[in-house]
C-alpha positions as CSV (number, residue, x, y, z in Angstrom):
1,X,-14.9,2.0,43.8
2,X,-14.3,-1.8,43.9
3,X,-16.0,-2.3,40.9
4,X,-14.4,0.1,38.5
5,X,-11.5,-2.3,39.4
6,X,-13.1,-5.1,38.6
7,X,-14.8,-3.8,35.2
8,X,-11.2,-3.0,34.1
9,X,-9.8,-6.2,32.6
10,X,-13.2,-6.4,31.3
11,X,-12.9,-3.1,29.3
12,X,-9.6,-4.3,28.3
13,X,-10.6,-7.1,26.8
14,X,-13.6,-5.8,25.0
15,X,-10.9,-2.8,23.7
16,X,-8.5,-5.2,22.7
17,X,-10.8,-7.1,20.3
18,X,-12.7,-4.3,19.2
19,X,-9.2,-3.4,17.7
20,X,-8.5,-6.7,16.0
21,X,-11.9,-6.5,14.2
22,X,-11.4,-2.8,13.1
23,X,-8.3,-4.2,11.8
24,X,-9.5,-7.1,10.2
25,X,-12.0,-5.6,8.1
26,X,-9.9,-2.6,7.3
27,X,-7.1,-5.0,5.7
28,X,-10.2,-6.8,4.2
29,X,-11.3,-3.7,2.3
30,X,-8.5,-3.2,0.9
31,X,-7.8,-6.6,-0.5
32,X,-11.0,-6.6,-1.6
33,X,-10.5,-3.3,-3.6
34,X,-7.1,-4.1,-4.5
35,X,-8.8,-7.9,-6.1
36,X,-10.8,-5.7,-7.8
37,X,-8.8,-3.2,-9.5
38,X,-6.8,-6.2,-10.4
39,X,-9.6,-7.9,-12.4
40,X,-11.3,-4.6,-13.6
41,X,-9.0,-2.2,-14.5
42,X,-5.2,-4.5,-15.2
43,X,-7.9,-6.8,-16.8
44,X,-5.6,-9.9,-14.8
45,X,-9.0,-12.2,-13.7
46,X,-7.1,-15.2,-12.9
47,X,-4.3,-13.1,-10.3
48,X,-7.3,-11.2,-8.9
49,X,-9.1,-14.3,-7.9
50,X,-6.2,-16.0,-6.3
51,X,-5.2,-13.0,-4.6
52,X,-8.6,-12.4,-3.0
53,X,-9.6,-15.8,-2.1
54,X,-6.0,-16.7,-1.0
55,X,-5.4,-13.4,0.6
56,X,-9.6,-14.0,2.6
57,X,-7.9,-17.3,3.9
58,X,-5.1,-16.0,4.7
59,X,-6.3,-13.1,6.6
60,X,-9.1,-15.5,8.7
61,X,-6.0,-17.7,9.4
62,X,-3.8,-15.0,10.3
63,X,-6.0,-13.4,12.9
64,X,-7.3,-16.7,14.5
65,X,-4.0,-18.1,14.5
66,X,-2.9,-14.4,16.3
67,X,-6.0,-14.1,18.9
């Protein structure tokens, strides 16, 4: 019994993070598609670029800065 106790902050931990990478990549996917649609489809290159590589920075900075 003493080491389910002990394991618990443990599990928390690994469940906590396990979250923030789910997270990460789902907004990832997203700005990824929504770059894309940007610079295929409204045929905006330039906007699509910024947005993806500002929005990849942004999005690494965010979730270091927040961990």
């Amino acid at each position: 019994m003493a080491d389910e106790k002990d394991d618990y902050p443990a599990h928390v931990a690994t469940y906590t993070s396990f979250n923030k990478l789910v997270t990460f990549t789902v907004l990832w996917i997203i700005l990824l598609l929504v770059s894309m649609a940007l610079g295929l489809i409204a045929h905006l290159s330039l906007l699509a670029l910024v947005l993806g590589v500002g929005g990849s920075v942004a999005l690494l900075i965010g979730f270091a800065v927040l961990s």
